[in-house]
N, C-alpha and C positions, 0 to 999 in steps of 0.2 A: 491073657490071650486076646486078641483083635477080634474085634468083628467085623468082618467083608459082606455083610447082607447088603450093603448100600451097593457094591460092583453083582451085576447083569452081565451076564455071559450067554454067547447065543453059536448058534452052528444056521450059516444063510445061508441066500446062494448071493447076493451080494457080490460080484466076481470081476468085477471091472473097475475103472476107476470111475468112468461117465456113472457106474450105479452109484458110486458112493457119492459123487457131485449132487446125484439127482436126490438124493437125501439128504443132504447137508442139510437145504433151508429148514426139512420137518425138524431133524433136530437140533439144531441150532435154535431157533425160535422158541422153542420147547422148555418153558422154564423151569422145569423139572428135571431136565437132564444137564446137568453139570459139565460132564467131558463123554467123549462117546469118539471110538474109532476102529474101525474094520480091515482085519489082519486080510489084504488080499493076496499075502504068501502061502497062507496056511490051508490045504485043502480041504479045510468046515468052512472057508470065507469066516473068521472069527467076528464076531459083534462083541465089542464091551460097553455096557454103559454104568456110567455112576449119575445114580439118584438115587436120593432120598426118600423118595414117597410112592414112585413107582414100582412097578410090579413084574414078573416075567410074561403073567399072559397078559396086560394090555401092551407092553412092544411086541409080544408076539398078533396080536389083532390090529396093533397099528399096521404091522409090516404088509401083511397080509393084504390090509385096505388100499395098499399102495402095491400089490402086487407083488412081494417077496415072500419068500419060503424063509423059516424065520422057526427054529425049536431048542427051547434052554439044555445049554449044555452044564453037565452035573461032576 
């Protein structure tokens, strides 16, 4: 059986495109986070990130810091 603890799954409010521009650089730069991209079809605004080392509540405190509403979806 796989293991998917490395993929972060999030419910934002992330709803635009300008939001997700205005994020790129945090996570991109971010060497922790491998791939990362925000369903803005889906009405949770979906957040997926794959890392390694990270965790659900610090992207949920990063977001925050940066003013997004940001809670792991299960």
């Amino acid at each position: 059986m796989e293991n998917f603890n490395h993929i972060l799954v999030f419910k934002t409010n992330i709803k635009t495109p300008e939001d997700r521009e205005t994020l790129k650089p945090l996570f991109e730069k971010h060497e922790s986070i491998k791939q990362w991209n925000v369903d803005l079809y889906d009405e949770d605004y979906v957040l997926r990130i794959i890392s390694y080392t990270l965790n659900h509540q610090y992207i949920i405190k990063l977001l925050h810091v940066h003013g997004y509403d940001c809670e792991e979806l299960i």
